[in-house]
N, C-alpha and C positions, 0 to 999 in steps of 0.2 A: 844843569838843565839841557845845553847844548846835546849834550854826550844821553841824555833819556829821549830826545828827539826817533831818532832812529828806530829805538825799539819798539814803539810804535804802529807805524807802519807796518813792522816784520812779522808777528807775531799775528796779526790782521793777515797778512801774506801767506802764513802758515796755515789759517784758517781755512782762507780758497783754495788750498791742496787737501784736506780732510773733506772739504762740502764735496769736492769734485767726485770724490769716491764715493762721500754719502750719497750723493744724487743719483750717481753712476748706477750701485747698489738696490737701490728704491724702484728707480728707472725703468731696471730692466726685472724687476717682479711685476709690472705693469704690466710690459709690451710682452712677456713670456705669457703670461695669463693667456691675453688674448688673442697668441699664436697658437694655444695650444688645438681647437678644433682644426685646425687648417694643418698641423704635424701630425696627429692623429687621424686624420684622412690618406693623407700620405704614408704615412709608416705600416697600415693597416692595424690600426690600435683603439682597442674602447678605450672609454673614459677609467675603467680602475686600470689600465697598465698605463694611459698618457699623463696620469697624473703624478706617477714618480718623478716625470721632467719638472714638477713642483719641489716634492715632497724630500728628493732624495736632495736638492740645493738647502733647503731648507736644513734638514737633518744631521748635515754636514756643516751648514754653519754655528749650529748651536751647539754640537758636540765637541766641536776644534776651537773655540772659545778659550777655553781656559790653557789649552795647549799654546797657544800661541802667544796668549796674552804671558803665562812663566816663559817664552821664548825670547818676547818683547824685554823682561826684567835680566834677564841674561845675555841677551845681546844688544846692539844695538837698535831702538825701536825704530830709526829711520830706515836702514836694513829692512826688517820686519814688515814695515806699513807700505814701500813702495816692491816688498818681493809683493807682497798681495796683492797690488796692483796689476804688477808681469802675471802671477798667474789666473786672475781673474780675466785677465787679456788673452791669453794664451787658449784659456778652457773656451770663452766667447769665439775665438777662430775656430777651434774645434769644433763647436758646436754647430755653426754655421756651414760644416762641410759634414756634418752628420749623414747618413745613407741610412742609416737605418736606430731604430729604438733604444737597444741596446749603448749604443757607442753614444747617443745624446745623454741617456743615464751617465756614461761614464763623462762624459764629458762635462757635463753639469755638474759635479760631484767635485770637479777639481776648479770648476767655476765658482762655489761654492768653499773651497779651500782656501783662495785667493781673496772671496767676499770676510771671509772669519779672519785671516790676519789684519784685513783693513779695519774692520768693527771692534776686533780685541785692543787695538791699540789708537784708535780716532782719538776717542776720549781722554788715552794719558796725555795724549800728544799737546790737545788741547790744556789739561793740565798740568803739562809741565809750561808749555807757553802764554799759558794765563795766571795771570794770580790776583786775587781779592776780587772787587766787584766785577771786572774784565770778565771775568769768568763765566760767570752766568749769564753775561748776553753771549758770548762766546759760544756756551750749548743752546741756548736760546734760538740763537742763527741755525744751529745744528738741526734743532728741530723743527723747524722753519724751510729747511732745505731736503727734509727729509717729507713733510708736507707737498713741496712743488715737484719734486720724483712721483710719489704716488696719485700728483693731479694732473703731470704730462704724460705717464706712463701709457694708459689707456689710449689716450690719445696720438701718443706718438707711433703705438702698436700698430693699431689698425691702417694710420696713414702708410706707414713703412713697406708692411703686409701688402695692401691695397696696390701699390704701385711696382714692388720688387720682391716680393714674397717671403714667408718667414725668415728666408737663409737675414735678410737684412736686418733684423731685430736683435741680430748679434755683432753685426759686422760696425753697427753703430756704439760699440763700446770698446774697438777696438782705435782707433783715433782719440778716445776721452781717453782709456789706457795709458798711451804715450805721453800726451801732454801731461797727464798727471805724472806721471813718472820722470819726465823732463825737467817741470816745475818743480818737483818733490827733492829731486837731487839739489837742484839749486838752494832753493826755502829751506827747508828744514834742517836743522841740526842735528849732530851726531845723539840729542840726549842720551849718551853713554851711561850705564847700571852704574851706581853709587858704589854697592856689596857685590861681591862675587857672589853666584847665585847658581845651583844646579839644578837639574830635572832628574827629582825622583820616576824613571821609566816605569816600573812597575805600579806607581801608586798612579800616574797618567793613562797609562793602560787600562788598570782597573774602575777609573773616572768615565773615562773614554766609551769601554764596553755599557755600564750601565748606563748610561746618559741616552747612548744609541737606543739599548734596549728599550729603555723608559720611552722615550720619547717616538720610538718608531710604532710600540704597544697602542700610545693614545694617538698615533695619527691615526694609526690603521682601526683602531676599532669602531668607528661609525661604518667603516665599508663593510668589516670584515664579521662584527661583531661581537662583543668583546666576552663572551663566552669561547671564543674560540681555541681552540688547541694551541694555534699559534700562538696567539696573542698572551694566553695563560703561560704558555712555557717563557714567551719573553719577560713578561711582570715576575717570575718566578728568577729567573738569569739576573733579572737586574737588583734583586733586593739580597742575590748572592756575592756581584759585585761591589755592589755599596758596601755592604759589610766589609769584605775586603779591602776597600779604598777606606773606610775607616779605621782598620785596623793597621794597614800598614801608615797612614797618617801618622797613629801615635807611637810607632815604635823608628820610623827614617827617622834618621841624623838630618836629613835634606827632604820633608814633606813637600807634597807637587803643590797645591796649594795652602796649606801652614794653617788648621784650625784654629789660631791664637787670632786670628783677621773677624772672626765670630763674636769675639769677647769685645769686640770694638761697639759696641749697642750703637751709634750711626750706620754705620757698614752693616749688621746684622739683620734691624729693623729698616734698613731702607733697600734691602734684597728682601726683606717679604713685602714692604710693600709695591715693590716693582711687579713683584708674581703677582700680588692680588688686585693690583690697577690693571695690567696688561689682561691676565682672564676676563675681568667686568668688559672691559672694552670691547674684547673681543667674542665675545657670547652674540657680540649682533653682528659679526663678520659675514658668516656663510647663511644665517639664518634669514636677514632683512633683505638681500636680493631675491629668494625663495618667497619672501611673504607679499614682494610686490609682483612679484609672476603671477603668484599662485591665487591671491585671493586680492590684489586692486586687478591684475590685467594689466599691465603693462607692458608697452613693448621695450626694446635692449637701448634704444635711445633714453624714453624716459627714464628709464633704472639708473645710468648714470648719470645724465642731467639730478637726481633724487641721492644719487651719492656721493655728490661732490662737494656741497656744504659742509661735510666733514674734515676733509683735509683741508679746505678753505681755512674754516676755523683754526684746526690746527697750525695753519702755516701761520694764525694773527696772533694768537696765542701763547706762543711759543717762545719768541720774542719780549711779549710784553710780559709772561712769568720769567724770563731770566732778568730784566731790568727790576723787576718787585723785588727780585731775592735780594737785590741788593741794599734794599732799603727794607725789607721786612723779614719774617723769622720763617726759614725754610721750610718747618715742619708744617705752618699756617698756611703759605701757600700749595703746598701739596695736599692737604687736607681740602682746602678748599677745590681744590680742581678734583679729590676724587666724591666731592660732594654736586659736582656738576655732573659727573659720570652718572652719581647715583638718579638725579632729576631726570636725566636723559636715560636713563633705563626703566626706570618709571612711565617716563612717557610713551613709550615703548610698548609697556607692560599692559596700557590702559588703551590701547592703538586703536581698539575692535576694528571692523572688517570694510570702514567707506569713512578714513580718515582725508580731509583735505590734504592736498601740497604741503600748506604751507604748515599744516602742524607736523608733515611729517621733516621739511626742513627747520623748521626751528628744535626739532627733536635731536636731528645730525646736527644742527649749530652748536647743541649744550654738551654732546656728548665730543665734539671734537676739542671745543675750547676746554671740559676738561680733558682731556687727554693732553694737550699742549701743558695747559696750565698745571698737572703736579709731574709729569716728566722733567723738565729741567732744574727745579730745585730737588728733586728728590735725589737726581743724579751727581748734582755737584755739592750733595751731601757726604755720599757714600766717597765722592774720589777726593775730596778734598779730606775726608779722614781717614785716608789710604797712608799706610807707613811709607816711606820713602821709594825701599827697597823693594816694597811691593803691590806699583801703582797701578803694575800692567795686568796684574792677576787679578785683583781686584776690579780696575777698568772691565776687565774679559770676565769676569763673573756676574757681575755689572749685567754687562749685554746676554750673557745666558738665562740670568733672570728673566730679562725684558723676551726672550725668544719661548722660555719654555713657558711662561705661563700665555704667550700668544697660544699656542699649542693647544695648553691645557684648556684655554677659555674657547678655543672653539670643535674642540672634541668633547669635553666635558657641558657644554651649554648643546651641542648635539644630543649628546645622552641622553639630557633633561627632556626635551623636548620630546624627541621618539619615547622616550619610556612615557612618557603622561599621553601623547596624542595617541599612544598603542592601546594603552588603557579606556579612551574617549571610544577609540572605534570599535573595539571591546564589549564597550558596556551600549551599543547601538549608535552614537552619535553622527550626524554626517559629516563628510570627510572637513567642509570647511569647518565646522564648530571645533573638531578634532585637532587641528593645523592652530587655527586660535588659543585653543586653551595650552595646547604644547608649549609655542610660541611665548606666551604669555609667564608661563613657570619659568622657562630658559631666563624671560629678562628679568624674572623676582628673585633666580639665580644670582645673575648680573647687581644686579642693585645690593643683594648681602651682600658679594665679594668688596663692595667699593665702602660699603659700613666696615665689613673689617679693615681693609687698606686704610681709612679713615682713623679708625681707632691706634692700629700701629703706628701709625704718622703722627698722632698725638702724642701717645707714651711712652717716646725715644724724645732722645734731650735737644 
């Protein structure tokens, strides 16, 4: 008993070097947001070229996912988790001294490299230092802390901004940087690869490309339109690559990530329904601050005072689903939370044009608490039936789930909208009736995705 004393504490210690990065990570998608007009003044940039200082972080971290997370199973994951940390810190300096558009693109992009070694390997790290009921409060905290990132982010933005100008909304990650990485050395253990393990380059390459392509086709086509030349030749490149990435899968001695993780029906059916919990969620991302502009009038105070029951929720939520997994059947609590998702897109759905406050927060209260509620069991579903050898790929597939169907659910809950409100104004309507009924498809959109998520979450064991 003496001698289980210790491990205890340590393991909890490991913890607060994963949050630190999560927060870090979260944090600074906040305070980036809303530097963005104030960079774009300065840079001399519209809104479609300041928004790659989003999109290209974003693009990179969902792509290099799975890179890092086979880099994690072959090297050492401490290695791995605290380089992420150095270059997440490194791109934050850079960025801070940016002069111009260009070089913040680049600089974000390796900020963004540094964010994906940290996210492909959080989660093993946490499971490898957790085991049985631990566990689930363990992501439970995670999500919990990833909640209080996106409810100080905004907030810490503007203060930052306001007093010392964008350069500061980088230079404040480079101090968490250190200490996490000071800490990280101390804390955490070598968890060294069990199996010798290599990186098929070609079959990573071929992953790499289409993922890019894929995912850059559906960010861009709300701006760009997805009839486009461009966009059609990238959807075209990438289902050339897939192919590819499939085929050399079945013929490497050493596949990049090992199709046989597929036939695991936990790991299988808890990557769709990551995809179709994260899309539902997020159908009301870019849509619901447009509908309080557009059709309540609200000013940028109000909109976020109206947004923040959300991650509220989430941060209470999050917690209390990982303590349930422990006592109840994972697939129940996920289901359930993508059954809050669905009420709160309903509600949504049913909003018309002079809702009160407070139905429009208890609508963000149901839609956060499930969002908290089936993220942590679903996820300590998927890595706790992760083969030994291959925790980190999975962990990192893990979060590319959760990244690209963020993506999908709000490019694709865009489409919806524009295509039906194009058609309203079309057939004569006025613009507000037009914006309503769009609005309103987008969230019955939302609402199927979370009935199929629901269903999958069912019919896995």
């Amino acid at each position: 008993m003496k001698h289980l004393l210790p491990k205890l504490p340590h393991k909890w210690l490991i913890f607060t070097v994963t949050a630190t990065g999560t927060f870090m990570g979260t944090l600074d998608g906040g305070v980036v947001n809303v530097a963005l007009p104030v960079m774009a003044k300065q840079f001399g940039a519209d809104i479609e070229n300041i928004q790659f200082v989003v999109s290209v972080y974003l693009l990179v971290i969902t792509c290099f996912l799975p890179i890092f997370g086979k880099l994690s199973d072959m090297y050492s994951r401490k290695k791995m988790y605290l380089g992420g940390f150095l270059l997440f810190g490194i791109g934050s300096l850079l960025c801070s001294l940016s002069g111009s558009l260009a070089l913040m693109i680049v600089s974000r992009a390796l900020q963004g490299l540094g964010a994906s070694a940290m996210m492909a390997n959080a989660q093993a790290v946490i499971a490898k230092a957790f085991t049985g009921k631990d566990r689930g409060r363990a992501l439970g905290g995670v999500g919990a802390v990833v909640a209080l990132g996106s409810l100080a982010g905004p907030a810490v933005g503007g203060f930052l901004i306001q007093h010392w100008g964008w350069p500061s909304v980088f230079w404040v990650n480079i101090p968490v940087c250190l200490l996490g990485i000071w800490r990280g050395v101390q804390i955490i253990p070598r968890f060294n690869p069990i199996a010798k393990v290599r990186m098929d380059i070609a079959g990573a390459g071929y992953f790499l490309l289409g993922s890019f392509l894929f995912l850059f086709a559906l960010n861009e086509g709300p701006s760009k339109g997805w009839t486009s030349p461009l966009l059609l030749a990238a959807f075209a490149l990438c289902v050339v690559f897939f192919m590819l990435f499939l085929r050399r899968e079945k013929v490497s001695k050493t596949p990049f990530i090992g199709l046989s993780i597929f036939n695991i029906k936990a790991i299988s059916y808890g990557y769709v329904v990551a995809v179709l919990g994260f899309m539902a969620i997020f159908t009301n991302a870019v849509l619901l601050p447009f509908y309080l502009t557009d059709i309540m009038h609200l000013d940028p105070v109000q909109i976020g005072l109206l947004l923040l029951p959300f991650p509220a929720a989430l941060a209470v939520a999050s917690p209390v689903s990982g303590v349930l997994s422990e006592k109840y059947s994972a697939r129940f609590i996920t289901t359930a939370g993508l059954g809050f998702v669905l009420c709160g897109a309903l509600l949504f759905a049913f909003i018309g044009d002079s809702p009160s406050y407070a139905y429009i927060v208890l609508a963000q209260l149901i839609m956060g608490t499930g969002s908290g509620t089936f993220q942590v069991p679903n996820n300590n579903t998927v890595i706790s039936a992760a083969p030994k050898n291959k925790l980190g790929i999975v962990s990192s597939v893990n979060a590319l789930a959760r990244n690209a169907g963020m993506i999908m659910g709000i490019a694709l809950s865009v489409a919806v909208y524009a295509a039906v409100q194009g058609a309203y104004l079309r057939a004569g309507a006025a613009a507000q009736s037009a914006f309503l009924h769009g609005y309103q498809a987008a969230m019955f959109f939302g609402a199927a995705l979370a009935v199929a998520g629901g269903v999958f979450s069912l019919r896995r064991e």
